[in-house]
TORFIZA-300282 format. One record per residue (C-alpha): residue number from 1; residue in one letter; chain; x, y negated, z negated. Coordinates in nm, 4 decimals. Layout:
! residues N
+-----+----+----+----------+----------+----------+
|   i | aa | ch |        u |        v |        w |
+-----+----+----+----------+----------+----------+
| NUM |  A |  A |        X |        Y |        Z |
...
+-----+----+----+----------+----------+----------+
***
This chain:
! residues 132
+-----+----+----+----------+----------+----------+
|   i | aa | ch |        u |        v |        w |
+-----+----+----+----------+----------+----------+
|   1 |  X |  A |   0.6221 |   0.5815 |   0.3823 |
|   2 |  X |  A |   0.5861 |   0.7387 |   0.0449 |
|   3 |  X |  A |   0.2960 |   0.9787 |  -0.0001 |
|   4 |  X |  A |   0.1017 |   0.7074 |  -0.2200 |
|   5 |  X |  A |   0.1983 |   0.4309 |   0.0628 |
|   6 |  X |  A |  -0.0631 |   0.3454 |   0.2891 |
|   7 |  X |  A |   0.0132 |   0.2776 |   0.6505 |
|   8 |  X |  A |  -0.2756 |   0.0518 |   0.8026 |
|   9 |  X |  A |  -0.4565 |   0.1410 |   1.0417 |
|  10 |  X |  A |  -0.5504 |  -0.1974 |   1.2941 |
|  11 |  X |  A |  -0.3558 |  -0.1538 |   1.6181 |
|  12 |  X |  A |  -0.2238 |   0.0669 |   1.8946 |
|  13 |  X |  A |   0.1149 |  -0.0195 |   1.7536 |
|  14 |  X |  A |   0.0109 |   0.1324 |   1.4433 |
|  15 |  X |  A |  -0.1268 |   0.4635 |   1.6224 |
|  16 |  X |  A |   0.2097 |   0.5158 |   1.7545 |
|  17 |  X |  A |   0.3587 |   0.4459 |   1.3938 |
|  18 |  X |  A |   0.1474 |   0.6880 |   1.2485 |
|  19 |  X |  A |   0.2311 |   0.9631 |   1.5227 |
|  20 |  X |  A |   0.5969 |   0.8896 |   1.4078 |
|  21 |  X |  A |   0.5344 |   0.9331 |   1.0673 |
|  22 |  X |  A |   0.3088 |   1.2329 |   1.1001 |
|  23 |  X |  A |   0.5848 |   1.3704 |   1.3255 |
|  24 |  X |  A |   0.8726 |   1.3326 |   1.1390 |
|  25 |  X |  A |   0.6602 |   1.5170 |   0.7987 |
|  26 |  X |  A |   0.5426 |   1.7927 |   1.0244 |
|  27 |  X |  A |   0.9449 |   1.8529 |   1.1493 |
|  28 |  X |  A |   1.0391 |   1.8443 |   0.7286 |
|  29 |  X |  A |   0.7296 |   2.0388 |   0.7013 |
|  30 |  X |  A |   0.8772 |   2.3506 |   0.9264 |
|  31 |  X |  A |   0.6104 |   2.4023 |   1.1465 |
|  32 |  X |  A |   0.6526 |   2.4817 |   1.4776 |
|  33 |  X |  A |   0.6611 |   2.2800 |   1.7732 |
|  34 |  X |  A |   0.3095 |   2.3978 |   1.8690 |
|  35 |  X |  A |   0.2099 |   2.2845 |   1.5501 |
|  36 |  X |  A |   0.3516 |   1.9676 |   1.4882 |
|  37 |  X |  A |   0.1856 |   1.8910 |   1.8341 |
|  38 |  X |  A |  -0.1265 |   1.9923 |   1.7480 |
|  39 |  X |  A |  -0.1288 |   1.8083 |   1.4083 |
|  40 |  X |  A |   0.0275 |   1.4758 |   1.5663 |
|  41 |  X |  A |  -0.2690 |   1.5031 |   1.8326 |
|  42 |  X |  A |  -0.5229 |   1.5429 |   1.5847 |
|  43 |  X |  A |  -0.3887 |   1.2382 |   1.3454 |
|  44 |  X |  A |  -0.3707 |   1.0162 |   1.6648 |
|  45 |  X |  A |  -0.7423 |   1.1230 |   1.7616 |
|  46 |  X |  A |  -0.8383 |   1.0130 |   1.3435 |
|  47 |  X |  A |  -0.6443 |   0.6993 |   1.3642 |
|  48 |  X |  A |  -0.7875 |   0.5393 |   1.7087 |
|  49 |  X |  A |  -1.1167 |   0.6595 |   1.5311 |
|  50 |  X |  A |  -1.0613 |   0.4808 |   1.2363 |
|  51 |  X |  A |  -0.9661 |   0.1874 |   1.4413 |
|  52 |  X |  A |  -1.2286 |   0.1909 |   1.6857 |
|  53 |  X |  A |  -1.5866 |   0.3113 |   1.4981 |
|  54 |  X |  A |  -1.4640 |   0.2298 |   1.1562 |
|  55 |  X |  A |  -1.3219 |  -0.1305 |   1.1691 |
|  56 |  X |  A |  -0.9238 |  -0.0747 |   1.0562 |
|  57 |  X |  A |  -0.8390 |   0.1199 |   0.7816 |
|  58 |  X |  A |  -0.5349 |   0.3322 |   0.6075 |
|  59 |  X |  A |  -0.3669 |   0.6814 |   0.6924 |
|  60 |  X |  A |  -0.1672 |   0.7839 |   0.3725 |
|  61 |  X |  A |   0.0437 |   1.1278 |   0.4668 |
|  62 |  X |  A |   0.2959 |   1.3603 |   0.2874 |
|  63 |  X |  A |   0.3971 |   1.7104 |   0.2509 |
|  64 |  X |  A |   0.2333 |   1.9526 |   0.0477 |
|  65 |  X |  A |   0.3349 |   2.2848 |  -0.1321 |
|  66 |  X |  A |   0.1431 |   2.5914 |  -0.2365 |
|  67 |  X |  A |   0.3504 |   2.8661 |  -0.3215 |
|  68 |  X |  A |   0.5988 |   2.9794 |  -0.0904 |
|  69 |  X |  A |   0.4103 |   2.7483 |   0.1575 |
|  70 |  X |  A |   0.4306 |   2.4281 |   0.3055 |
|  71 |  X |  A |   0.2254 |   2.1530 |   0.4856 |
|  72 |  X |  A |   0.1666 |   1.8235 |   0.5501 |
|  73 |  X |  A |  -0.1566 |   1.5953 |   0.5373 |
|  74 |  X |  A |  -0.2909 |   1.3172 |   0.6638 |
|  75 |  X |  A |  -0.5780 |   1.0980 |   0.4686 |
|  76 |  X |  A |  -0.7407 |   0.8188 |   0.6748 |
|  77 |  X |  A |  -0.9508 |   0.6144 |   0.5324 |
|  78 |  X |  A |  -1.1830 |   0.3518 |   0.7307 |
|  79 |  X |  A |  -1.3557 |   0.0355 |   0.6447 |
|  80 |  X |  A |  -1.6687 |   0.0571 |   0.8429 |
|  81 |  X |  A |  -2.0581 |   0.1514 |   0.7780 |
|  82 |  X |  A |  -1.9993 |   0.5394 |   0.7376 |
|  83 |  X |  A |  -2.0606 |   0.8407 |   0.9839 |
|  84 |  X |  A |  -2.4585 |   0.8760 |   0.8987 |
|  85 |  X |  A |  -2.4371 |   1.2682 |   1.0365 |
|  86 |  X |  A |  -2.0747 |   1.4174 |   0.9759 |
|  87 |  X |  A |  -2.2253 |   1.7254 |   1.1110 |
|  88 |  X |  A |  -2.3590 |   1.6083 |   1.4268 |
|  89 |  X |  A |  -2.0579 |   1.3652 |   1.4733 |
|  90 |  X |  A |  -1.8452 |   1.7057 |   1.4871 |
|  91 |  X |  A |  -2.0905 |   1.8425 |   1.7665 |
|  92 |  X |  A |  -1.8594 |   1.8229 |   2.0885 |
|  93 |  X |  A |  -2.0531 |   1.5775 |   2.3004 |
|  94 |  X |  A |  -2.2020 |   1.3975 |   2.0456 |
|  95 |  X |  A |  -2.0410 |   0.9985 |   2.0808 |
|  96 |  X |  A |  -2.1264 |   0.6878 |   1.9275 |
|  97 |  X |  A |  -1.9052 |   0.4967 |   2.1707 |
|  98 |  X |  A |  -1.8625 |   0.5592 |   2.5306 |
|  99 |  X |  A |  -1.6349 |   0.8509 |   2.4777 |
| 100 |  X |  A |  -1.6514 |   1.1892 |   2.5754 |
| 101 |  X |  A |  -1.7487 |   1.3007 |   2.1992 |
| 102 |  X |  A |  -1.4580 |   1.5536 |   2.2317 |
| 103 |  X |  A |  -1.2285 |   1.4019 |   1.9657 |
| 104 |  X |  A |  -1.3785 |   1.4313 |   1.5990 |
| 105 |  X |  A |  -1.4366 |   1.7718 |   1.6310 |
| 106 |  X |  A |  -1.1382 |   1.8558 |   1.8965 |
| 107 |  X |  A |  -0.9396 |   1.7188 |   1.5985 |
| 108 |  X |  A |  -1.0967 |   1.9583 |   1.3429 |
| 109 |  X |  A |  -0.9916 |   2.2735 |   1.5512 |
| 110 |  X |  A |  -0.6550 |   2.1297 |   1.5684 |
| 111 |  X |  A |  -0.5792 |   2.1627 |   1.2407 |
| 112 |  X |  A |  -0.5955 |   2.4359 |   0.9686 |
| 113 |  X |  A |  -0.7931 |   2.2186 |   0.7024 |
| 114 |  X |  A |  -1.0462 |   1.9434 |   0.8111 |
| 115 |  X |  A |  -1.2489 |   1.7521 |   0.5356 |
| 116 |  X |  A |  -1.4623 |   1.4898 |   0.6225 |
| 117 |  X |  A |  -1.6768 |   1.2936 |   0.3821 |
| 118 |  X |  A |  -1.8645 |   0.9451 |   0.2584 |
| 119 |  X |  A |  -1.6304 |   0.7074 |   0.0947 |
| 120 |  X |  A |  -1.8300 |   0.6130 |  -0.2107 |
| 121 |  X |  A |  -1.6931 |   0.2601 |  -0.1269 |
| 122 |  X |  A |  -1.7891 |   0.2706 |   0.1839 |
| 123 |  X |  A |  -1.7149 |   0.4013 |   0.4830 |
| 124 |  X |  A |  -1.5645 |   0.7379 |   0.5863 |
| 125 |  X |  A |  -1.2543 |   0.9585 |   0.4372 |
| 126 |  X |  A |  -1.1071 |   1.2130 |   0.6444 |
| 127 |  X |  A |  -0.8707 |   1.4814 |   0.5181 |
| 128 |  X |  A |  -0.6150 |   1.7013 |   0.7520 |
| 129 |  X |  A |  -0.4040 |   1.9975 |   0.6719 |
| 130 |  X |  A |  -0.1361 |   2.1849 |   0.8730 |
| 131 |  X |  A |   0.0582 |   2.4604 |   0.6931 |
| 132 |  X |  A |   0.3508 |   2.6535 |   0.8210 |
+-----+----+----+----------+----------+----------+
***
């Protein structure tokens, strides 16, 4: 997958291809093992939620450099109605499905850069970071 290539999002079989992916960036990436854990788990917390509350959607990924550092991301992108509060949705507890409303914002601390917004399209775009 090439940083501009999207990798839909409709099926388990595509959460575990996105772990994969998101795996194999984080290892060219250098983090740490710790880290690449903690970003996989994050991206496969975004891409069931993408699947689930926001009807099927994309994850695009790649590495990213800044100086002397480097990262990887993860953009997901869903097709649903939107996230009315992304504030409230990051409360722990808060759930619009039968969930423990643990993930959205368990995913946020799991990374070093979380940016969720509207998609002016509609629906919701989340943003993830990781750097070494």
């Amino acid at each position: 997958m090439a940083a501009d290539e999207a990798l839909p999002l409709r099926s388990d079989e595509d959460v575990v291809r996105a772990r994969h992916k998101v795996r194999e960036l984080a290892q060219q990436a250098g983090l740490r093992l710790v880290d690449q854990t903690k970003f996989v788990t994050a991206v496969s917390e975004l891409a069931r939620n993408t699947i689930i509350h926001g009807g099927g959607g994309r994850l695009r990924a790649g590495l990213m450099q800044d100086g002397g550092r480097q990262g990887v991301f993860a953009t997901f992108e869903d097709d649903g109605p939107g996230i009315p509060d992304i504030q409230m949705a990051l409360t722990d507890g808060f759930s619009t499905g039968t969930g423990l409303g643990l993930g959205f914002g368990g995913a946020r601390r799991l990374v070093n850069e979380f940016d969720a917004r509207p998609n002016p399209t509609g629906g919701t775009v989340v943003r993830v970071a990781t750097w070494r």
